[in-house]
Biopython code that builds the backbone (N, CA, C, O; Angstrom):
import numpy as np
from Bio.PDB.StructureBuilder import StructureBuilder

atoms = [
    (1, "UNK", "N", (91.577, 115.345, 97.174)),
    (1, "UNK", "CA", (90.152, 115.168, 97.321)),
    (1, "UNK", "C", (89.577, 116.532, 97.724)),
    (1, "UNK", "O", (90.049, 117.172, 98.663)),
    (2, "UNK", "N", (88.671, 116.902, 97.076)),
    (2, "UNK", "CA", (88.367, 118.340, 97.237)),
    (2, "UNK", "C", (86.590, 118.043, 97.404)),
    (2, "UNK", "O", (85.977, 117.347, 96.594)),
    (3, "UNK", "N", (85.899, 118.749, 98.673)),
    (3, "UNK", "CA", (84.571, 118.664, 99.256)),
    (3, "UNK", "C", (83.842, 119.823, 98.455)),
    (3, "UNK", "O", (84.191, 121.001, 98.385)),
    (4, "UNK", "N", (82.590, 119.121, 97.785)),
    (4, "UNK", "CA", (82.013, 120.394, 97.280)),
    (4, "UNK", "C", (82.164, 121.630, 98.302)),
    (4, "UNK", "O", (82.397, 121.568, 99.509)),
    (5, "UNK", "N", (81.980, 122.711, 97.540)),
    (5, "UNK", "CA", (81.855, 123.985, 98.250)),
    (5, "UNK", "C", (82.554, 123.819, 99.357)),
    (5, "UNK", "O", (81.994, 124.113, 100.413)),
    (6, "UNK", "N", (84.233, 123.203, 99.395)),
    (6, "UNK", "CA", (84.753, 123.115, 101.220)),
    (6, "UNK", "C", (86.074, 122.919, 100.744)),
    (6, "UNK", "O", (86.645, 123.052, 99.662)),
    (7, "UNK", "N", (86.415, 122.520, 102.018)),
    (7, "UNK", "CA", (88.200, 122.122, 101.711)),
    (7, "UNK", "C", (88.495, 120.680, 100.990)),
    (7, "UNK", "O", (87.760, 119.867, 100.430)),
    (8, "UNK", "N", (90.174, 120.739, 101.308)),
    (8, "UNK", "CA", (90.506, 119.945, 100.163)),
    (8, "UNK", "C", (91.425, 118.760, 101.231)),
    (8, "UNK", "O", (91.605, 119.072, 102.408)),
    (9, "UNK", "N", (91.924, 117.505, 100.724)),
    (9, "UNK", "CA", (93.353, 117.001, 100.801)),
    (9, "UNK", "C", (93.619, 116.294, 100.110)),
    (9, "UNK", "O", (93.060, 116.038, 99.044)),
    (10, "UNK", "N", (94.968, 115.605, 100.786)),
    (10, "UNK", "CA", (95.920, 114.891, 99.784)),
    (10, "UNK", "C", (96.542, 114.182, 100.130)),
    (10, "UNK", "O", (97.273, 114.479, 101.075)),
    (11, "UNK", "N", (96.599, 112.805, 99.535)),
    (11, "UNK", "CA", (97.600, 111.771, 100.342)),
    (11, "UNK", "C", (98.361, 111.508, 99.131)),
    (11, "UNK", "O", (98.025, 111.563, 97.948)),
    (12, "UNK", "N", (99.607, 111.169, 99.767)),
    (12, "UNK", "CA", (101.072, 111.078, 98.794)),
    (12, "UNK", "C", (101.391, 109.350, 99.341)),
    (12, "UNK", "O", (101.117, 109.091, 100.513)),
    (13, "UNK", "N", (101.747, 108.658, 98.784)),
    (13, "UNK", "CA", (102.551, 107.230, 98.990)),
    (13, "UNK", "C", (103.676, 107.611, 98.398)),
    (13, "UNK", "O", (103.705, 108.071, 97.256)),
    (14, "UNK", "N", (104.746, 107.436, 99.179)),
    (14, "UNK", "CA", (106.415, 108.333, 98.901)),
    (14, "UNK", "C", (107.458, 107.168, 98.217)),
    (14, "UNK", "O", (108.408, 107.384, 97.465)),
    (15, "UNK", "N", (106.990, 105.935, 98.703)),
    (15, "UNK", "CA", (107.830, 104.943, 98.347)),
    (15, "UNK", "C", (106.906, 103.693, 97.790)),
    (15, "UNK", "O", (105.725, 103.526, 98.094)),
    (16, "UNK", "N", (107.627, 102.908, 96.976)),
    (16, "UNK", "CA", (107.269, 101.167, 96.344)),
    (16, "UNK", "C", (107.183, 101.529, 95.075)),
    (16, "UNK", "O", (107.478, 102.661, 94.690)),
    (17, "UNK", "N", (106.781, 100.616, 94.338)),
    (17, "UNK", "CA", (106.321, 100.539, 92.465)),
    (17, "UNK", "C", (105.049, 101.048, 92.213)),
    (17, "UNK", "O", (104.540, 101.147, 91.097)),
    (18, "UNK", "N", (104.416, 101.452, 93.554)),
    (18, "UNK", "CA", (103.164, 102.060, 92.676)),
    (18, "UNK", "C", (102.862, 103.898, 93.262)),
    (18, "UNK", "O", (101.806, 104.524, 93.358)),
    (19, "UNK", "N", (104.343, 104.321, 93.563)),
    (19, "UNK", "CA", (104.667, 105.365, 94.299)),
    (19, "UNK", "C", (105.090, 107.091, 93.427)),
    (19, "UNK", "O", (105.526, 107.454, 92.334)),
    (20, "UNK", "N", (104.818, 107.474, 94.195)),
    (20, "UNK", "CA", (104.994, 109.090, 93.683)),
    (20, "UNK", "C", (106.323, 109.447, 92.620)),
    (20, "UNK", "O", (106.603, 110.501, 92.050)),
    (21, "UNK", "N", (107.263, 107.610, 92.608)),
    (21, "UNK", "CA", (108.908, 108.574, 92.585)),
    (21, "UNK", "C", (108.571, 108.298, 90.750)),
    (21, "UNK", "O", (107.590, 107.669, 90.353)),
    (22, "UNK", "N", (109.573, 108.896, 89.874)),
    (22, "UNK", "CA", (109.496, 108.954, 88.393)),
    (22, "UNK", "C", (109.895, 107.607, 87.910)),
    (22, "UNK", "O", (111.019, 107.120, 88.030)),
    (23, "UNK", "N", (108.989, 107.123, 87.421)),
    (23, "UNK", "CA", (109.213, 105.332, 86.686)),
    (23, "UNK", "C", (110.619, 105.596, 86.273)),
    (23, "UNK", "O", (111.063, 106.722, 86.051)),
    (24, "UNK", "N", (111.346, 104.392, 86.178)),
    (24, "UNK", "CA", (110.721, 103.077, 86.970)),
    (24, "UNK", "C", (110.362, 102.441, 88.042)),
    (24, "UNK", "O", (109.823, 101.352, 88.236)),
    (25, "UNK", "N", (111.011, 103.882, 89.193)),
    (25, "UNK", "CA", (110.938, 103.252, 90.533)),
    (25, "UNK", "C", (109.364, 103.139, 90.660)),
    (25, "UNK", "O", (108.819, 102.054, 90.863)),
    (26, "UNK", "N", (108.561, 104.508, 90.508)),
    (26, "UNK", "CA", (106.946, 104.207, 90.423)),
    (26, "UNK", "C", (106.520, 104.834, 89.442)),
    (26, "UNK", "O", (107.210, 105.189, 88.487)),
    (27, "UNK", "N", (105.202, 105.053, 89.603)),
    (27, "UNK", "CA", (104.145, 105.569, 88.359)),
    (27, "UNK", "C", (104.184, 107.238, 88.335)),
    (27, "UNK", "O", (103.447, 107.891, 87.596)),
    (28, "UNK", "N", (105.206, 107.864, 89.303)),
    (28, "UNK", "CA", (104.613, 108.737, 88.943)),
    (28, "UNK", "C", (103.306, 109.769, 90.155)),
    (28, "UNK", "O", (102.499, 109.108, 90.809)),
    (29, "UNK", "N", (103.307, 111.000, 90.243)),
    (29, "UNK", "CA", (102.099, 111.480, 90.212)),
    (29, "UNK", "C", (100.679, 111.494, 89.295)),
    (29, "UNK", "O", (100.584, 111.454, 88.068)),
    (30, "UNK", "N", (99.596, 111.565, 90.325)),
    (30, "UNK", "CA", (97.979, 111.908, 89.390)),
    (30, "UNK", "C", (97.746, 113.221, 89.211)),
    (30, "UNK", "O", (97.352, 113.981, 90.096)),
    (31, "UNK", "N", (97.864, 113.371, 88.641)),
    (31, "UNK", "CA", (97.269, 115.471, 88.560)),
    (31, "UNK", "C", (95.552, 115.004, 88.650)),
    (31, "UNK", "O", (95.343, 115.741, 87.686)),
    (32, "UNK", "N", (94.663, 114.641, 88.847)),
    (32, "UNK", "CA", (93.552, 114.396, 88.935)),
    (32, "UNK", "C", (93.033, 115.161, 90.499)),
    (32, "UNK", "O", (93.523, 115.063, 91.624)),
    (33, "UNK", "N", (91.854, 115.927, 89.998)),
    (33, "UNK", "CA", (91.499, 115.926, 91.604)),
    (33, "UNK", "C", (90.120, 115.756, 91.238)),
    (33, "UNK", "O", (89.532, 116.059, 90.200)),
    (34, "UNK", "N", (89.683, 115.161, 92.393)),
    (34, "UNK", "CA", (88.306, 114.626, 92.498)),
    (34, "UNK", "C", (87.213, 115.336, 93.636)),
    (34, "UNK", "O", (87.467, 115.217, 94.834)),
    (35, "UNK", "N", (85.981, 116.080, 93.179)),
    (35, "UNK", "CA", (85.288, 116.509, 93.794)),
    (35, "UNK", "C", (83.900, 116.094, 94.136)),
    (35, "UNK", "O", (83.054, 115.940, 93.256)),
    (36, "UNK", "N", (83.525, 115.817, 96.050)),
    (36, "UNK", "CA", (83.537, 114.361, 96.021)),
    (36, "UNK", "C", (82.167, 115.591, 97.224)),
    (36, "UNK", "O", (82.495, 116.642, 97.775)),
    (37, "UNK", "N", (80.656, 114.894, 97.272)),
    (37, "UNK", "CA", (79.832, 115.431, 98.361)),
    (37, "UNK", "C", (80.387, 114.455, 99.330)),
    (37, "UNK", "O", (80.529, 113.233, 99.302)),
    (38, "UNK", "N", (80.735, 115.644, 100.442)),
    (38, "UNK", "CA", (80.999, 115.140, 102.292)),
    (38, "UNK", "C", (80.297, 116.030, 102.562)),
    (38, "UNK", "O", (79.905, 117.041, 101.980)),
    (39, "UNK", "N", (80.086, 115.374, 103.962)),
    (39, "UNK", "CA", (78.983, 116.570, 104.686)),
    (39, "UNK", "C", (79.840, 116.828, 105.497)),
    (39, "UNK", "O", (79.131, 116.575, 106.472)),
    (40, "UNK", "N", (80.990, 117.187, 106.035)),
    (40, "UNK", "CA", (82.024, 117.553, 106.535)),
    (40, "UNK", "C", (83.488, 118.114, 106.041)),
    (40, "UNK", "O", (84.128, 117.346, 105.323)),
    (41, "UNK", "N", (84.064, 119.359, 106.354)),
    (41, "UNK", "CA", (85.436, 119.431, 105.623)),
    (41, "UNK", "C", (86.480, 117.945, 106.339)),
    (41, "UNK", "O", (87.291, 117.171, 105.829)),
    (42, "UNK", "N", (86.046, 118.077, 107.410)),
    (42, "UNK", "CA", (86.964, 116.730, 108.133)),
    (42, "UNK", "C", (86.983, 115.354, 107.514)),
    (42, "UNK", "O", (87.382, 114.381, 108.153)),
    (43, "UNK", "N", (86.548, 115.271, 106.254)),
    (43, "UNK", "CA", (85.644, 113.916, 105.757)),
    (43, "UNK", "C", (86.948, 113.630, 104.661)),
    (43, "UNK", "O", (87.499, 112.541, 104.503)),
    (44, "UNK", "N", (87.266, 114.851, 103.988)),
    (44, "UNK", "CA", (88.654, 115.107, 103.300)),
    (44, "UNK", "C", (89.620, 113.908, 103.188)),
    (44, "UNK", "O", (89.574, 113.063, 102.294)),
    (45, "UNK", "N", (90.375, 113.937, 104.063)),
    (45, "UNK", "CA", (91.709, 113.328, 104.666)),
    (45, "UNK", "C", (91.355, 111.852, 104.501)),
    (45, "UNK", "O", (91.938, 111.062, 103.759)),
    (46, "UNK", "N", (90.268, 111.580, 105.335)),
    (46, "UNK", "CA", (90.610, 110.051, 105.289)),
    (46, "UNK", "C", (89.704, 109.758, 103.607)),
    (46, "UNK", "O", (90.393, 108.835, 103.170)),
    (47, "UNK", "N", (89.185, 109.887, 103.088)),
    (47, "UNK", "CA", (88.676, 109.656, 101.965)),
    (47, "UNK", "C", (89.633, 109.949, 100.547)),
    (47, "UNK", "O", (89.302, 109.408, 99.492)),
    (48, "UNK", "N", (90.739, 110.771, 100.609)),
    (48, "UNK", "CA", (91.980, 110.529, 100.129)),
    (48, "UNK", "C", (92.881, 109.607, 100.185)),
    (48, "UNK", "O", (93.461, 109.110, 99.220)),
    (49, "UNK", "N", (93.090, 109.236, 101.808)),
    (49, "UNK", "CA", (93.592, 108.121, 102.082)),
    (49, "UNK", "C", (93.047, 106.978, 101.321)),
    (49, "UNK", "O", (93.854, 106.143, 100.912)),
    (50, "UNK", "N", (91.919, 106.840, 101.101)),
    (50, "UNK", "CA", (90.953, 105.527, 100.881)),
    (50, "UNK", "C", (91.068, 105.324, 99.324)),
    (50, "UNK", "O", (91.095, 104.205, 98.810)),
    (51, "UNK", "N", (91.147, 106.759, 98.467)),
    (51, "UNK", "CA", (91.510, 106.378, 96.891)),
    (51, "UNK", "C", (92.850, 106.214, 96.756)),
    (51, "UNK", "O", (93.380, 105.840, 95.709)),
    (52, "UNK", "N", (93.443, 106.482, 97.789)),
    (52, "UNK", "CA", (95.173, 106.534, 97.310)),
    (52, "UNK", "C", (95.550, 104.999, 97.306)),
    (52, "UNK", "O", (96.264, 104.492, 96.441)),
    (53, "UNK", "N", (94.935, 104.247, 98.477)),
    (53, "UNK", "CA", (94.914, 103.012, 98.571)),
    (53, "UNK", "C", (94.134, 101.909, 97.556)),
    (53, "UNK", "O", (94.609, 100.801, 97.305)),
    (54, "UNK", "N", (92.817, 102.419, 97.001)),
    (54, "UNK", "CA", (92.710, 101.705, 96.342)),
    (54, "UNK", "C", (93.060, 101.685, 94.931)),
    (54, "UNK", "O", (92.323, 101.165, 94.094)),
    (55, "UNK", "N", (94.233, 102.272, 94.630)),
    (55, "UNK", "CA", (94.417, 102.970, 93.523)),
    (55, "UNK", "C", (96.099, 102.710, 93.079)),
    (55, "UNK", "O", (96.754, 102.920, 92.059)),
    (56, "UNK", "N", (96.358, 102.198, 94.290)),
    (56, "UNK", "CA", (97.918, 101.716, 94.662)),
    (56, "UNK", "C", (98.055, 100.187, 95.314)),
    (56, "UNK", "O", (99.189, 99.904, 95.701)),
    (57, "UNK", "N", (97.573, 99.713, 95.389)),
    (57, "UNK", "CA", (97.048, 98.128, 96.129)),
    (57, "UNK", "C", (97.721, 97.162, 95.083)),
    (57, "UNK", "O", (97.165, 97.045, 93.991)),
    (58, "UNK", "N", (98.850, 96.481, 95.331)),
    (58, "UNK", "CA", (99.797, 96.171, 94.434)),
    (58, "UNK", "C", (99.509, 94.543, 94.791)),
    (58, "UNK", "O", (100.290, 93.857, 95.451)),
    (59, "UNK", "N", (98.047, 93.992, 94.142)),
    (59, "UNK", "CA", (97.894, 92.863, 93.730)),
    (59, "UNK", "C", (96.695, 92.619, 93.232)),
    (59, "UNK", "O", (95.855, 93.511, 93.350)),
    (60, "UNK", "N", (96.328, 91.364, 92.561)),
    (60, "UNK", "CA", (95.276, 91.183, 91.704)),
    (60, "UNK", "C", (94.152, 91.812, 92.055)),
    (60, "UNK", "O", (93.858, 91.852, 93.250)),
    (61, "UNK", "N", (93.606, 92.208, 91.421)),
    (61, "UNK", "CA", (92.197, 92.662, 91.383)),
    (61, "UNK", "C", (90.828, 91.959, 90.651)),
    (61, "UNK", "O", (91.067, 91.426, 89.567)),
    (62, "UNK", "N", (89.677, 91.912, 91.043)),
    (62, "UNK", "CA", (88.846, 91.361, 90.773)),
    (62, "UNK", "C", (87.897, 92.056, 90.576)),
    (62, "UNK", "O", (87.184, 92.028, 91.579)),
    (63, "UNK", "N", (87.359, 92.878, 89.567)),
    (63, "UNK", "CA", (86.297, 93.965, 89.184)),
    (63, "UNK", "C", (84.392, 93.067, 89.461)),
    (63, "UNK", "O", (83.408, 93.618, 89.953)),
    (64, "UNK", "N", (84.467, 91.944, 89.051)),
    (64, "UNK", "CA", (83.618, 91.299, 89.599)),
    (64, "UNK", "C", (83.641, 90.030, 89.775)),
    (64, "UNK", "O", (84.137, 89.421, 88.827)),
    (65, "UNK", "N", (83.158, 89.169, 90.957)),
    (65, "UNK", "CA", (83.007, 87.743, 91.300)),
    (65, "UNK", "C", (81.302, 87.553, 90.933)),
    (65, "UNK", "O", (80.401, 88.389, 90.867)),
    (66, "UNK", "N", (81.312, 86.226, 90.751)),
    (66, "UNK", "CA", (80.139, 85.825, 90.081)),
    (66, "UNK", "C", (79.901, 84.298, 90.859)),
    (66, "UNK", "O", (80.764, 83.438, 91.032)),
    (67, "UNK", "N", (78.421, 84.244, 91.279)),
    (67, "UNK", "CA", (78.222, 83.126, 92.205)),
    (67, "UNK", "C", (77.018, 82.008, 91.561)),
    (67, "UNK", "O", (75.859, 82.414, 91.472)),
    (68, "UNK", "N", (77.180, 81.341, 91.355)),
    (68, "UNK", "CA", (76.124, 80.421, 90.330)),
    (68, "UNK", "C", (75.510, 79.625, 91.692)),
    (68, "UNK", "O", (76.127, 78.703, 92.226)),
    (69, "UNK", "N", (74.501, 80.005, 92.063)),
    (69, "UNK", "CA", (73.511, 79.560, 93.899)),
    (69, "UNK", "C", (73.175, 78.348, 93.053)),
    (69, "UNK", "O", (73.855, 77.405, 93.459)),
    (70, "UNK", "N", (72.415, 78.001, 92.062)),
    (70, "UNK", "CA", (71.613, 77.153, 92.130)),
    (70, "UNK", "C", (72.577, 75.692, 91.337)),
    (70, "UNK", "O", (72.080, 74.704, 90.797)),
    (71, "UNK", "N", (73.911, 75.985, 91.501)),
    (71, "UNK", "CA", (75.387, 75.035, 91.058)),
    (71, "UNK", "C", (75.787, 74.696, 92.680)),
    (71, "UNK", "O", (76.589, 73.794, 92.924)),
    (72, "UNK", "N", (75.322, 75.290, 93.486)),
    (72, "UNK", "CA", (76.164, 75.720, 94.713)),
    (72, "UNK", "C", (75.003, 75.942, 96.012)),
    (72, "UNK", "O", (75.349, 76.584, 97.004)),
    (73, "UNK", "N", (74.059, 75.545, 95.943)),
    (73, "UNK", "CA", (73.069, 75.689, 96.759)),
    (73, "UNK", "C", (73.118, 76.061, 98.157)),
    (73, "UNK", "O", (72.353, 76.703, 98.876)),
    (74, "UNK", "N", (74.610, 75.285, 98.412)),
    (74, "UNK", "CA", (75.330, 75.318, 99.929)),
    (74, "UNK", "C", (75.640, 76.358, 100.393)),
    (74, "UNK", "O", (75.750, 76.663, 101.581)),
    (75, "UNK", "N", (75.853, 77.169, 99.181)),
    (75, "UNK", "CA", (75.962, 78.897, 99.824)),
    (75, "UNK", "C", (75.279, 79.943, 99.847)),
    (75, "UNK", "O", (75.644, 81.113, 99.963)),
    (76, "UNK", "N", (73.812, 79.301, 99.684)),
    (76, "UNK", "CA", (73.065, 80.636, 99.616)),
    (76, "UNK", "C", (72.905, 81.529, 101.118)),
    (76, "UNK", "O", (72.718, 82.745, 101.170)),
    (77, "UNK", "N", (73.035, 80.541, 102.387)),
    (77, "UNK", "CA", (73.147, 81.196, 103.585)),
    (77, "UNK", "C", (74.203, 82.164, 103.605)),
    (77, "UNK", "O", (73.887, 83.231, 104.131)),
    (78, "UNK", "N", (75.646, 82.054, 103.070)),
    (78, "UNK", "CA", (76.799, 82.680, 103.096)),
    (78, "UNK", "C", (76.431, 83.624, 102.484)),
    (78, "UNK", "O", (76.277, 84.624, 103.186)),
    (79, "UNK", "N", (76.111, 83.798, 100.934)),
    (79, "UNK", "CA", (76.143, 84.733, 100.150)),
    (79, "UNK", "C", (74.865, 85.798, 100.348)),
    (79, "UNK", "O", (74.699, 86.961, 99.979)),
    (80, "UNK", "N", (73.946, 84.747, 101.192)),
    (80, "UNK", "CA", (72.843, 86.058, 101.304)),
    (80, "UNK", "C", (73.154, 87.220, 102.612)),
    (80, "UNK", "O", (72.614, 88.322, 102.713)),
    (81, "UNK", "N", (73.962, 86.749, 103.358)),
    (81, "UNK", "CA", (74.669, 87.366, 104.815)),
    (81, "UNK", "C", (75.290, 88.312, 104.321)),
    (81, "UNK", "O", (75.329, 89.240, 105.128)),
    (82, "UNK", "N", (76.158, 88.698, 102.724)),
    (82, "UNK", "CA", (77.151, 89.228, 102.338)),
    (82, "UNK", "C", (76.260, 90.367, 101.949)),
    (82, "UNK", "O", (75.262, 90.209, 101.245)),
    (83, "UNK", "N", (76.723, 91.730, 102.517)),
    (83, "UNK", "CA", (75.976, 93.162, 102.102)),
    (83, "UNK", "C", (76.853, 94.184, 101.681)),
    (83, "UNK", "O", (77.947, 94.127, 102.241)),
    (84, "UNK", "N", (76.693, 95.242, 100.743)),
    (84, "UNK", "CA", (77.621, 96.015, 100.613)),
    (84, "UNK", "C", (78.279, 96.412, 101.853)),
    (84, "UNK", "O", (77.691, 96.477, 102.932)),
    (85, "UNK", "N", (80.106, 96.805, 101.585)),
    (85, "UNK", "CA", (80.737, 97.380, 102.625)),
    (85, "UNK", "C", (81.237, 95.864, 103.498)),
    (85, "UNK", "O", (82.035, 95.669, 104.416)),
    (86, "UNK", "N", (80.591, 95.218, 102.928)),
    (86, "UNK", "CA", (80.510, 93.524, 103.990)),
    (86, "UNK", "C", (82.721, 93.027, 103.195)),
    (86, "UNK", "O", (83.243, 93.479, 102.176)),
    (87, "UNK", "N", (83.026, 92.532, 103.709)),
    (87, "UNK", "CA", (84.151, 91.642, 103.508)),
    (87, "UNK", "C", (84.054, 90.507, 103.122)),
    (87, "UNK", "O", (83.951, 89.634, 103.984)),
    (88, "UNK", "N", (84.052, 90.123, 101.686)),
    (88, "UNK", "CA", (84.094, 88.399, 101.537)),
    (88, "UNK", "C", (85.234, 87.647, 101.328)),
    (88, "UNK", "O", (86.311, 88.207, 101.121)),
    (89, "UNK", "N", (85.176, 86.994, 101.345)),
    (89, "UNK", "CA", (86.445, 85.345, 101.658)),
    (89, "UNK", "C", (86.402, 84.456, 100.552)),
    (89, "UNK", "O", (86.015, 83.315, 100.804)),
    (90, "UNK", "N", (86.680, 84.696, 99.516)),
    (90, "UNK", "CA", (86.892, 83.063, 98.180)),
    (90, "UNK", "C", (87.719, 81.672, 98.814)),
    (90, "UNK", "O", (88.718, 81.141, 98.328)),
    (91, "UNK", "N", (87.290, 81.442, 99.521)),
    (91, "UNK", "CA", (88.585, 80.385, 100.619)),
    (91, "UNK", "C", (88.701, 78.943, 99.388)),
    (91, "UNK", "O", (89.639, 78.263, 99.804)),
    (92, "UNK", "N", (88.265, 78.448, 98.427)),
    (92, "UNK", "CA", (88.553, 77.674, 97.491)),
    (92, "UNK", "C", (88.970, 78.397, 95.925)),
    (92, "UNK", "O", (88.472, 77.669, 95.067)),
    (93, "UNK", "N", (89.428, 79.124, 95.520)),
    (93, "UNK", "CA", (89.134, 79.297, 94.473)),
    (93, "UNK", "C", (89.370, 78.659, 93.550)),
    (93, "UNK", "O", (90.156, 77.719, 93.668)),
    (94, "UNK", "N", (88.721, 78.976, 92.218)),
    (94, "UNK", "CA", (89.123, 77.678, 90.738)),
    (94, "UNK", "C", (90.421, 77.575, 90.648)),
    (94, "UNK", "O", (91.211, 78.438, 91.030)),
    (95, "UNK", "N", (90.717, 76.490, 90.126)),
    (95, "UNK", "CA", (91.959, 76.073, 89.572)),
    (95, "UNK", "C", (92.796, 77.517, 88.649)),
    (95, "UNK", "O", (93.651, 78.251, 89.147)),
    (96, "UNK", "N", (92.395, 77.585, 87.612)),
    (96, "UNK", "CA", (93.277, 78.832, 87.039)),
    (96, "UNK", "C", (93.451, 79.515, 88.147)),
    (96, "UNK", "O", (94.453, 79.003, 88.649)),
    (97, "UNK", "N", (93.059, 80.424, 88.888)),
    (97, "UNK", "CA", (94.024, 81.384, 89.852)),
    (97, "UNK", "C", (95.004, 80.873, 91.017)),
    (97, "UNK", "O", (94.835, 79.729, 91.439)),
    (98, "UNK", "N", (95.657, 81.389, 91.360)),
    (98, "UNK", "CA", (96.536, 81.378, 92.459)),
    (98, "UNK", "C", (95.663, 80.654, 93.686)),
    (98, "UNK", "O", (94.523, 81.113, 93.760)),
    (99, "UNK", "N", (96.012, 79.483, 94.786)),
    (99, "UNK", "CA", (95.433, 78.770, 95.578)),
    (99, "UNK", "C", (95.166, 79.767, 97.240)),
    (99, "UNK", "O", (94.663, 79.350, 98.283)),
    (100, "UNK", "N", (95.601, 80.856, 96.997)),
    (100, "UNK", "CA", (95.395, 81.443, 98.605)),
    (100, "UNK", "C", (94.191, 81.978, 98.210)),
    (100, "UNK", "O", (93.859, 82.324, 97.077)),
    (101, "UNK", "N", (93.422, 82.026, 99.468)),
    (101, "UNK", "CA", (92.205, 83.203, 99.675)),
    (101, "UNK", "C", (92.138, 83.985, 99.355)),
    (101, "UNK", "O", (93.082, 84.704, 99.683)),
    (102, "UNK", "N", (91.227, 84.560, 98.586)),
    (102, "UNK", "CA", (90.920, 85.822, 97.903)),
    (102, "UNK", "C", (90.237, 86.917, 98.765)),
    (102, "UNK", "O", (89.082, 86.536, 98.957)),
    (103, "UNK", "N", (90.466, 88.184, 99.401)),
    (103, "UNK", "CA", (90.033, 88.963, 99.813)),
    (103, "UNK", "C", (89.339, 89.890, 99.349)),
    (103, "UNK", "O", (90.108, 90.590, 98.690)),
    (104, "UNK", "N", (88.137, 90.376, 99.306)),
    (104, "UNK", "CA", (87.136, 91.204, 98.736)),
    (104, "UNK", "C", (86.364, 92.186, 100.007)),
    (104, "UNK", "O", (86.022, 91.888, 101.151)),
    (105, "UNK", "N", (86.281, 93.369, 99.288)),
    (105, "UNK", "CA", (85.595, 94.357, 99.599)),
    (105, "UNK", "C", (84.017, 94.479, 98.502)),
    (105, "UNK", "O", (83.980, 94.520, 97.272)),
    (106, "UNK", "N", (83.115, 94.506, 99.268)),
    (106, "UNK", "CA", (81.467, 94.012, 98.537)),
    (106, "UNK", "C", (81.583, 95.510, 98.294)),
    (106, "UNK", "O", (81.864, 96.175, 99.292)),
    (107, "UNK", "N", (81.414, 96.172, 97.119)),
    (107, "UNK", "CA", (80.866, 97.480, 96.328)),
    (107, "UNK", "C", (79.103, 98.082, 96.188)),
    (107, "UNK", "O", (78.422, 99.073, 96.457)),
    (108, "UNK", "N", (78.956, 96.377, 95.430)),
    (108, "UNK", "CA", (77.904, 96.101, 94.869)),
    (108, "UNK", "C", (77.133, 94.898, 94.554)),
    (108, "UNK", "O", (78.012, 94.039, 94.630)),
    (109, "UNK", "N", (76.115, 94.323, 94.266)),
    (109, "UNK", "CA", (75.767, 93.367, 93.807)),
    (109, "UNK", "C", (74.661, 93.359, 92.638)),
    (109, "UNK", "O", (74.185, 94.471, 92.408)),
    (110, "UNK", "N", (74.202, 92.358, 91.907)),
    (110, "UNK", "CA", (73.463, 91.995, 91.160)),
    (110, "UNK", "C", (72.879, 90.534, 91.223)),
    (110, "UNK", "O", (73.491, 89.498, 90.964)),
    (111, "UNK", "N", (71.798, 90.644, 91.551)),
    (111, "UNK", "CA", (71.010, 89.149, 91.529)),
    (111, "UNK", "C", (70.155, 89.018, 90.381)),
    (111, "UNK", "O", (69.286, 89.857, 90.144)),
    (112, "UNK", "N", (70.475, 87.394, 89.212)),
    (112, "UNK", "CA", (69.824, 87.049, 88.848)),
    (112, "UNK", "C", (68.740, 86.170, 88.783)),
    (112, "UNK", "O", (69.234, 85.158, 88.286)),
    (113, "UNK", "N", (67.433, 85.931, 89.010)),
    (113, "UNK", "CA", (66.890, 84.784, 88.908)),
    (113, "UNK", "C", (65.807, 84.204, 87.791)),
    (113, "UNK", "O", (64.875, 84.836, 87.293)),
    (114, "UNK", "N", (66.152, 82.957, 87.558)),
    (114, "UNK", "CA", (65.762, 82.454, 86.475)),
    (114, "UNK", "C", (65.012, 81.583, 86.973)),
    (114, "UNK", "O", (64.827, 81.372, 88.172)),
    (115, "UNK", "N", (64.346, 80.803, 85.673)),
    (115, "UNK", "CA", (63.268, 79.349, 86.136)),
    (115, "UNK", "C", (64.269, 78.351, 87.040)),
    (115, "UNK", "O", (63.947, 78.025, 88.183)),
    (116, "UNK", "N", (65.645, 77.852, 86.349)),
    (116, "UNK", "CA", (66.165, 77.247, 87.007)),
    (116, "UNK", "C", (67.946, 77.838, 87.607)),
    (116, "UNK", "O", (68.926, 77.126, 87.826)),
    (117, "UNK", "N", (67.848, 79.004, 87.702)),
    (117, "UNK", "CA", (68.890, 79.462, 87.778)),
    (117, "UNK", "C", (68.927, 80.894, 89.001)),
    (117, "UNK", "O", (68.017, 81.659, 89.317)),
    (118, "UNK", "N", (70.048, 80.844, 89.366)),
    (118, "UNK", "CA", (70.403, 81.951, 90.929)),
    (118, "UNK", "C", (71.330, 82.309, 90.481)),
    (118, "UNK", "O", (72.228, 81.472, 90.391)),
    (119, "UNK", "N", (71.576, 83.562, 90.026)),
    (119, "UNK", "CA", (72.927, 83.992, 90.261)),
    (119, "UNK", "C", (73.193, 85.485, 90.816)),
    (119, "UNK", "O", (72.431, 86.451, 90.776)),
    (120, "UNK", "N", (74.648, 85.381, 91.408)),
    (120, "UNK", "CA", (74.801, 86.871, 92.065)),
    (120, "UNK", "C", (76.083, 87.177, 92.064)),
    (120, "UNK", "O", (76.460, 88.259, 92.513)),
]
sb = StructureBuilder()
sb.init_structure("model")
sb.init_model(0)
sb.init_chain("A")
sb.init_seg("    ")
for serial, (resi, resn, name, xyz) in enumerate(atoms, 1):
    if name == "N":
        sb.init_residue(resn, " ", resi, " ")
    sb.init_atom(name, np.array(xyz, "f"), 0.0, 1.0, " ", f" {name:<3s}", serial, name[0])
structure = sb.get_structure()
């Protein structure tokens, strides 16, 4: 991770399947470096840490969840509480996926509203 006009770092994950060593044990190194505005050189380190992790996180992923309010009315208190940076909880999810709780990190959102329709 390299700070405009500043210093740089680097986080290594040394071991598992999604690790530095030469497939098959893992993937491999990124030759990628990413130049990123901090208003600090100290900002570096842990913000390396933070792509190395999300970038190595060795289970399903969910690029977006989708909330139909006006199917679900019961959650508009929940879902309106939920703000970027916020942590959400899928504690039922549908049948096709796996039955444990789904853990989410909020990025972003999008609200739609229609004549008879909420969605987010």
């Amino acid at each position: 991770m390299q700070r405009t006009g500043g210093s740089s770092a680097r986080a290594v994950l040394e071991t598992g399947p999604l690790s530095v060593l030469t497939p098959p044990q893992g993937i491999g190194r990124y030759t990628e470096q990413r130049t990123v505005n901090l208003h600090t050189d100290d900002q570096c380190a842990p913000h390396a840490w933070w792509a190395l992790h999300r970038g190595t996180w060795d289970e399903a992923r969910y690029p977006s969840v989708s909330v139909a309010l006006h199917q679900a009315p019961h959650l508009a208190d929940a879902v309106a509480a939920v703000d970027v940076g916020a942590r959400a909880r899928i504690l039922n999810p549908p049948p096709w996926l796996p039955p444990e709780a789904i853990e989410l990190l909020v990025e972003g959102y999008t609200e739609t509203l229609g004549v008879r329709t909420w969605n987010v």
